[in-house]
C-alpha positions in Angstrom: 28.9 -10.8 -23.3 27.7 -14.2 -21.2 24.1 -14.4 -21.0 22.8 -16.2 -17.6 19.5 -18.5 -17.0 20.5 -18.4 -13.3 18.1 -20.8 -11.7 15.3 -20.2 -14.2 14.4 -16.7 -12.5 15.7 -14.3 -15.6 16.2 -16.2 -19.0 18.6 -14.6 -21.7 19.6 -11.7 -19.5 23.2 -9.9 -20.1 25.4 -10.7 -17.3 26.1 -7.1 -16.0 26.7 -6.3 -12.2 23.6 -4.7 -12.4 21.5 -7.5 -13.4 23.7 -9.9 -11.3 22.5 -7.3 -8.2 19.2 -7.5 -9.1 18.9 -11.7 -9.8 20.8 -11.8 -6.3 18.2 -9.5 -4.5 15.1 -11.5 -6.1 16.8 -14.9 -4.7 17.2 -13.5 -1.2 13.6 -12.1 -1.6 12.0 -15.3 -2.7 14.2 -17.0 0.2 13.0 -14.9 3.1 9.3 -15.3 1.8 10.1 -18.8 2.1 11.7 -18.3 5.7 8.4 -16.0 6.6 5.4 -18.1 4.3 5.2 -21.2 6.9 5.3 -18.2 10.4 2.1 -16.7 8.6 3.8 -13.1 7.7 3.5 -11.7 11.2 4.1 -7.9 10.6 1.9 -8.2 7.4 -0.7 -8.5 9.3 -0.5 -5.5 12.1 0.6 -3.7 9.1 -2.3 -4.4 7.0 -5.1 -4.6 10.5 -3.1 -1.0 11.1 -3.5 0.2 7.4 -7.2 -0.5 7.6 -7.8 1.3 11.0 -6.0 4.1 9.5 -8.5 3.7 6.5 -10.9 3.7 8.3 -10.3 6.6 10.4 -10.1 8.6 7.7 -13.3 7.8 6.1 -15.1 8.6 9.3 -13.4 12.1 9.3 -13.8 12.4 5.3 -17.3 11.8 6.8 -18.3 13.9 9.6 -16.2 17.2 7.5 -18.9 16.2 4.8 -21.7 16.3 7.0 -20.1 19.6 9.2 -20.0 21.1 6.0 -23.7 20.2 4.6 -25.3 21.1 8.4 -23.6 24.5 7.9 -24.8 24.7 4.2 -28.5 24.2 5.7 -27.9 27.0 8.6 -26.4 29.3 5.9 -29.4 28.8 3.5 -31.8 28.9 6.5 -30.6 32.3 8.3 -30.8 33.7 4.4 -34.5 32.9 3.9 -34.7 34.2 7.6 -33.5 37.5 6.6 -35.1 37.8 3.4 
């Protein structure tokens, strides 16, 4: 069985299909990061402003279900002592 130091990436690997698949799909990784790194990564960044609205969204309903639920706790407590 060959072993393969192909471009430095994965030292002393077996050369299988598999791990020939896999060193091939890390070198056209790192060469479209290279392609994308000097345009800035545009979709990164509506994904990640869109990921943080979407955060954020849901921390202000987490919120307002948390403060529903203590206002209805009060009323609950309140129209007990009322009828007691």
């Amino acid at each position: 069985m060959r072993t393969s130091s192909v471009f430095g990436i994965i030292p002393n690997v077996p050369f299988t299909s598999d791990n020939a698949f896999s060193m091939r799909q890390r070198w056209h990784g790192l060469y479209r990061a290279a392609f994308w790194r000097p345009l800035g990564f545009p979709n990164l960044v509506l994904a990640r402003t869109a990921r943080q609205r979407n955060l954020a969204r849901r921390h202000e309903q987490k919120a307002t279900a948390e403060a529903e639920a203590r206002a209805g706790l009060r009323a609950f407590l309140n129209s007990s002592r009322d009828d007691l």
